[in-house]
N, C-alpha and C positions, 0 to 999 in steps of 0.2 A: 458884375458887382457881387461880392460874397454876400452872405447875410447878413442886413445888423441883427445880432442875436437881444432876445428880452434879458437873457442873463449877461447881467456887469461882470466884467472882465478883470478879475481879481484872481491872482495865485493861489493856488491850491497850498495849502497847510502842512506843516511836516505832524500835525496834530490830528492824530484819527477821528474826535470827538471833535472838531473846528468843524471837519468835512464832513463828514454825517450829517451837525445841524444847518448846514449850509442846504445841503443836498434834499436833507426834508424839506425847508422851509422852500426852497425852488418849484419842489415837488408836491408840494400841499393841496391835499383834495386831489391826488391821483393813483389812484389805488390800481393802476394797470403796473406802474416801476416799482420792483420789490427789492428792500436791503439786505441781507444776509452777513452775519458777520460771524467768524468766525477764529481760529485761531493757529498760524505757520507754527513748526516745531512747538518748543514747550513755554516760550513768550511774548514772540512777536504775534500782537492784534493785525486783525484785516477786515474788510468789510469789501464787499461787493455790491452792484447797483446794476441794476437791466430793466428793461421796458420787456413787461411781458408781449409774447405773439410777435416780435422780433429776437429772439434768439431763439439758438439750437438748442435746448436746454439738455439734452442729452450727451452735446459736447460738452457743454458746462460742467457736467458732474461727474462726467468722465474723463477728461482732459485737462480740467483747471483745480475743480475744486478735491477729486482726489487725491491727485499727484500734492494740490498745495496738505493736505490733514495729511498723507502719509510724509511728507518732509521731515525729519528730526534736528536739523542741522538750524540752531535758531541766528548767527552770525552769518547774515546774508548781505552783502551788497549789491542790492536789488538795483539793477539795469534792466533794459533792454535784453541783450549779449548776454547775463545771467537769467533771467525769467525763462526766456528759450529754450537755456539748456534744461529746466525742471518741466514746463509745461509745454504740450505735443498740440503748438500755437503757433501759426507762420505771421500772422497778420498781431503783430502788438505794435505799439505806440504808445509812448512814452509825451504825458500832455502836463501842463504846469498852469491852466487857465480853464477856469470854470465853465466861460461859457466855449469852447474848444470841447471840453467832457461834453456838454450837453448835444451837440449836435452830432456827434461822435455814436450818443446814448439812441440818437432819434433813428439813428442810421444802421441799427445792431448791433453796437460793440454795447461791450460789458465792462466797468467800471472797476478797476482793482484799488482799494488804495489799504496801502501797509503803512503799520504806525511809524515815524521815524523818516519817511519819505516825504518832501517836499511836493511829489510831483503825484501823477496818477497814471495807469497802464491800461489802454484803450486794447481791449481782444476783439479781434474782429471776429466775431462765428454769428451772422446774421443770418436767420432763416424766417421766414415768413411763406405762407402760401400767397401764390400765382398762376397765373391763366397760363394754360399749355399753346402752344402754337399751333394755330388755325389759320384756315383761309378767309383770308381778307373779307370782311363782310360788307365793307361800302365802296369798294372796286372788284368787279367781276372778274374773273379770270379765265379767258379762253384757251391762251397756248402760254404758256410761261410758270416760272415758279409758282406755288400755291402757298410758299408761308408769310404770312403778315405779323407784325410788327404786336407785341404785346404791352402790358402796361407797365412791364417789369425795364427799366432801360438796362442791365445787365446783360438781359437777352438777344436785347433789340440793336446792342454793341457788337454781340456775337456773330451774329447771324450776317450781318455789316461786314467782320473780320473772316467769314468762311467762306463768301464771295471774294473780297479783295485780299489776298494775302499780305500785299507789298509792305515793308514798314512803313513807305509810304503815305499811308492813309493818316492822318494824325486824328488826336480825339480831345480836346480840350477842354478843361471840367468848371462848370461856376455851380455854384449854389443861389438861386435867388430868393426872395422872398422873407419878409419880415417873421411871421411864425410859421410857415409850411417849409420852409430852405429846400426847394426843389434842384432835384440834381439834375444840369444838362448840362448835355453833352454836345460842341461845335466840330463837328466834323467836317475834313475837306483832305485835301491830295495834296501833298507837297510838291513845289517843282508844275503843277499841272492849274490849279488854282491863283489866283492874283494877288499879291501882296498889300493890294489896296483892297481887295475885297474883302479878304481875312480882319484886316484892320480894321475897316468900317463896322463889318458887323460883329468885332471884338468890340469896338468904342460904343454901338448903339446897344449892345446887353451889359455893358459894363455900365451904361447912364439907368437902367431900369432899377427906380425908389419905389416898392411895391409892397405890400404886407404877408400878399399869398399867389402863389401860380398852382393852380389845379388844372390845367388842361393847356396843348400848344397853340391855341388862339389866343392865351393871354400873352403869350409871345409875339405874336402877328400882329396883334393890336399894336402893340408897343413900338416894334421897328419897323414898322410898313412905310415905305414915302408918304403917301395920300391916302391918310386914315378914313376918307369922305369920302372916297370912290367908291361906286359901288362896284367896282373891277378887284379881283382880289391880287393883289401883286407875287403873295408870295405861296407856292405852289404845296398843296397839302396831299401828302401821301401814306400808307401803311403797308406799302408792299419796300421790302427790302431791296429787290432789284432794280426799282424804279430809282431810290437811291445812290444805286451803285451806279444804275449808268449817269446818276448826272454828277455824280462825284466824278468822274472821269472824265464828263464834260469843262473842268473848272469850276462848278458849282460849289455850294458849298449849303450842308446839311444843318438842323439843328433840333437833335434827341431830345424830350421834357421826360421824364420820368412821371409813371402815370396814366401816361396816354399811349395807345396805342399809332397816333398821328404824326406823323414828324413833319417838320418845314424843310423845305426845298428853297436857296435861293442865290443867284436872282433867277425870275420867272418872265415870262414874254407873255401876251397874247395867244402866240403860236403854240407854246411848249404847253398852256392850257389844252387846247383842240388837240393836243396827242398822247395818244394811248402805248404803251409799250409793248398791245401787240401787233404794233405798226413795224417793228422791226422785228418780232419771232415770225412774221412770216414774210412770204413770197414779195418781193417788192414792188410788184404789178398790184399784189391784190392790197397793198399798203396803202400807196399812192389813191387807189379807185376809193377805198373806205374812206380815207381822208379829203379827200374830194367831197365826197358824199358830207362829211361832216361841217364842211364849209359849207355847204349847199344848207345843209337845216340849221346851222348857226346864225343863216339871217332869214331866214325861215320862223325858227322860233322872233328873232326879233320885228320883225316888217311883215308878216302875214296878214295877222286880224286887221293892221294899221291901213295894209294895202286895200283889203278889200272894203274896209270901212270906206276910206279916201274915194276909191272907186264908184261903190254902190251909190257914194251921196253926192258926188260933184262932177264925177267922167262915168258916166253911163256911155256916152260914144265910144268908149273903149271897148265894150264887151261885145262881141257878135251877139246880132238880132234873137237869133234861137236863146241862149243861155241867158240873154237879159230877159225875154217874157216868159222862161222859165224860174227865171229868180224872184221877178215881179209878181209870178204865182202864187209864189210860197211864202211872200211878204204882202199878199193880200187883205190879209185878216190881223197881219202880228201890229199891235198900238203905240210901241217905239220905235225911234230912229235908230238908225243900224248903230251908231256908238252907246249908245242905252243897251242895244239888244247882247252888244260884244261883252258891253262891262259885266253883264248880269251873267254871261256864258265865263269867261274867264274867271270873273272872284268865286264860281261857284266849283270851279274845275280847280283853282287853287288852293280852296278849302278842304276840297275834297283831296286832295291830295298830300293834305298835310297832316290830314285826319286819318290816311294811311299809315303814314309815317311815325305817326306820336302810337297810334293803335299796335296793342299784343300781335306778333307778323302772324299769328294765325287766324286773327278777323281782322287785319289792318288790309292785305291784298283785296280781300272779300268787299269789305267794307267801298274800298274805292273805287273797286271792277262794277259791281252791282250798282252804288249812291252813280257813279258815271250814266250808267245805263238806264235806270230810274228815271233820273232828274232830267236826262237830256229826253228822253222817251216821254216823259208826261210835259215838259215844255215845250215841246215840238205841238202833241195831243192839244196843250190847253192854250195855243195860237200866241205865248209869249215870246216865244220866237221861230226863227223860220231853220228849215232845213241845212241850208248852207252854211246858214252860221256855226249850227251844231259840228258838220264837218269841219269848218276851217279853224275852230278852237280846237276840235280832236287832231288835226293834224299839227296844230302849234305845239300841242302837248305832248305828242310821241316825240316830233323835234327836238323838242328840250330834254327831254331824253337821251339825246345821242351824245346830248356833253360830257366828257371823259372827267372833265373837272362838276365836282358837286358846286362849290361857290360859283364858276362859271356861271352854271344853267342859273343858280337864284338872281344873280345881277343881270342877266336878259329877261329874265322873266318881271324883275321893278321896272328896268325901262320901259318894256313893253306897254306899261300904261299911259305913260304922260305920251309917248308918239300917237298912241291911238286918238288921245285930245288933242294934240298937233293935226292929224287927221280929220280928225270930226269935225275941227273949224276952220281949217285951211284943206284939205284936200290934199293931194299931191306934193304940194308946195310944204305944206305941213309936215309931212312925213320927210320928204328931202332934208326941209331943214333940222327936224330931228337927229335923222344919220347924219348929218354932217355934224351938230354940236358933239355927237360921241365922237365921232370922227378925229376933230379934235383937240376932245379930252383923251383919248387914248394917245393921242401923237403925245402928249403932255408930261404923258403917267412916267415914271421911273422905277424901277426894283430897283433898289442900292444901284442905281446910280446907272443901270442899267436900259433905253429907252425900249419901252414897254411892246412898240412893234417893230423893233429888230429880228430880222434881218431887210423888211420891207420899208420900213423909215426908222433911221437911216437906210438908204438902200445897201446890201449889202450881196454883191453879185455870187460871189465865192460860197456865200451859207445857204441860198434859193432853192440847192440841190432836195433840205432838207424842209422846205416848205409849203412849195405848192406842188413836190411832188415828195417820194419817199425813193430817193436813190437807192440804188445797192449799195450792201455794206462794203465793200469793197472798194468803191468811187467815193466813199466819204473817210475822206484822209485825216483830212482837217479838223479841230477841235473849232468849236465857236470863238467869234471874234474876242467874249471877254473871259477866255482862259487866258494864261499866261505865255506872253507872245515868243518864250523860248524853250517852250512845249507847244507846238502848234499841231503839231502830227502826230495822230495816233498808229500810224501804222506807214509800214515802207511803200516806196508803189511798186506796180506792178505784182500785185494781188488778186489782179483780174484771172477768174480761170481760164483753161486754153482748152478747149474744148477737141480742136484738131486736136493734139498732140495725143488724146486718149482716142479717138476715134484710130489716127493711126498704128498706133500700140494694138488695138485690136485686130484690129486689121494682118498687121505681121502675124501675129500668133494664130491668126486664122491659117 
């Protein structure tokens, strides 16, 4: 959806004094947009309009407004085609509708209007300061690109087009938003992406009635399937590469201006749990990480739950030695082990939040130490027992290992109600937990996508890329929901031949 703009939609004036008191009275009480008016040859009036701290003002007075004071010649048929030829301006546009000038005005162009013209001339020389390109700060980076994505979407266009050359890549522009008219940008692959995909999520940002978008979760909010999940469907990134490859997946991108975050989608389950230096390295040691990841993804969820269920209703479970060692150290503590978990966890999650929100130079401090503290003097003052300390400290390195940040927050709400499934039911209680996610996840959809594909639906062809990390070479295929006459990224037999170099050596020996 474009913007409904607050300015009424009325033509511009061939009356220099129309538009003037038009343009104050829009502008009333905003002393950042300044007028200047001046005068072309020896009678045609003009007047200019800009938002300060958006434009180059030095192109301004060098490029526009000198050339127009040195002009002589006052019988002008001012176009487009004519303006060009006097001022050293690639970017004009020629607007006839007020509120068309204003959004033009928010965006850094500069306002031309000359007495006798019907219309107004949009210069585009937009300058504003910007964040230089850094490495990603809420994805770590071990082997891979180091630039991440800035708040500038110009940039974060760029940096998109210097990876992918192809013309291929297309870029699609809305504006949304009632007074903030945020620029985004829908990015996807021609030819590689799905034509219903595209569609779907052209019609779900073309239906958003909104007043402001300040950041890409108000995007996420908007076209998510199941705004209730606590599962996040649609995949959030700031590294550019991550990007590309799932542009080239058939995915399909969506830039905010602003933010340094972009949307990813559609998104799985799976494609959460993976990190993109699953494929810059070795595909043995890909597969084993990722393993690993699956191992503390229900780890962080069914831990505390397990042992709670455990300790209160199947003690026959535990060998003899480690149950009168546990029975030790819960001697003296005065609540039941679901009391003892709750009190461990909301303290571990405060703590950790209070790292988060905290200056990162006593935010790490703050929550390495308040950890070490609070577990140490509750251990000390018999509020709870030893194990429990450990098995909350291992839920919480686990949650940890989530490549996706929303991921880990949505394991970590569940985490509660199983623990109360646990505490009243045992065993039975927690089963039944993992099964209601179970299937609510079978449930969930990204546009239209089932959320644990390639696993349900089972999908034999794409397994290569999930419970193990194939070489890249053995993965031909694009995902089932690219576009099925692009299915192949690559020819076969791109296996290396490893003979054929040994024997090459060989001869030359």
């Amino acid at each position: 959806m474009d913007a409904i703009s607050t300015v009424s939609p009325t033509l511009i004036s061939d009356q220099l004094q129309d538009n003037y008191q038009e343009l104050s009275a829009i502008y009333n009480k905003c002393h950042d947009v300044h007028f200047h008016t001046f005068t072309i040859g020896q009678t045609t009036k003009a007047f200019i309009v800009y938002v300060e701290g958006l434009v180059d003002i030095d192109l301004l007075n060098k490029d526009v407004l000198d050339r127009l004071l040195q002009e002589t010649k006052d019988e002008w048929n001012y176009s487009v085609k004519d303006l060009s030829t006097l001022i050293s301006i690639s970017n004009i546009t020629e607007i006839i509708r007020m509120d068309d000038l204003v959004s033009c005005l928010s965006l850094g162009s500069v306002g031309l209007f000359v007495q006798g013209v019907p219309s107004c001339f949009a210069l585009g020389i937009p300058r504003w300061e910007k964040r230089g390109i850094d490495e990603p700060s809420a994805e770590s980076v071990v082997r891979g690109s180091r630039e991440g994505f800035t708040e500038t979407i110009q940039i974060n266009t760029s940096m998109l087009r210097r990876k992918i050359k192809s013309p291929a890549m297309k870029m699609i522009p809305y504006t949304i938003g009632l007074h903030t008219q945020t620029s985004i940008f829908v990015v996807y692959m021609e030819g590689i992406a799905r034509e219903s995909l595209i569609e779907e999520i052209h019609q779900r940002i073309s239906d958003i009635q909104i007043d402001g978008i300040l950041e890409s979760g108000y995007i996420e909010g908007l076209i998510e399937d199941s705004p209730f999940s606590p599962f996040p469907q649609i995949q959030v990134t700031e590294r550019p590469d991550v990007v590309c490859a799932a542009l080239l997946e058939g995915k399909v991108s969506v830039l905010v201006d602003g933010t340094p975050f972009a949307l990813i989608a559609p998104a799985t389950l799976f494609s959460m749990l993976q990190s993109p230096e699953d494929y810059y390295q070795r595909f043995l040691i890909g597969t084993l990480i990722r393993w690993m990841r699956y191992v503390f993804f229900l780890t962080t969820l069914l831990l505390p739950s397990l042992y709670i269920a455990i300790l209160t209703y199947h003690q026959e479970m535990v060998p003899t030695s480690l149950l009168l060692s546990v029975a030790k150290s819960r001697e003296d503590i005065p609540f039941p082990a679901l009391v003892e978990a709750l009190l461990m966890e909301i303290s571990f999650e405060a703590l950790r939040e209070a790292g988060v929100r905290l200056p990162k130079q006593v935010g790490a401090a703050v929550s390495i130490v308040g950890a070490l503290v609070i577990g140490q003097a509750a251990t000390s003052a018999g509020l709870v027992s030893a194990p429990m300390v450990m098995v909350v400290a291992i839920t919480g390195v686990a949650s940890f290992m989530m490549p996706q940040y929303t991921t880990g927050i949505a394991l970590r709400m569940l985490r509660f109600p199983i623990m109360f499934l646990s505490g009243m039911l045992g065993l039975l209680g927690l089963m039944l937990g993992f099964i209601v996610i179970v299937i609510h996840l079978c449930s969930l959809r990204s546009l239209g996508v089932p959320y644990l594909q390639p696993l349900a639906p089972m999908k034999k062809n794409e397994m290569k890329d999930v419970l193990i990390r194939a070489p890249i070479w053995s993965m031909r295929r694009r995902p089932l929901y690219a576009n099925k006459t692009n299915m192949y990224r690559q020819p076969p037999g791109q296996k290396p031949e490893h003979n054929q170099g040994n024997d090459t050596h060989d001869r030359e020996r």
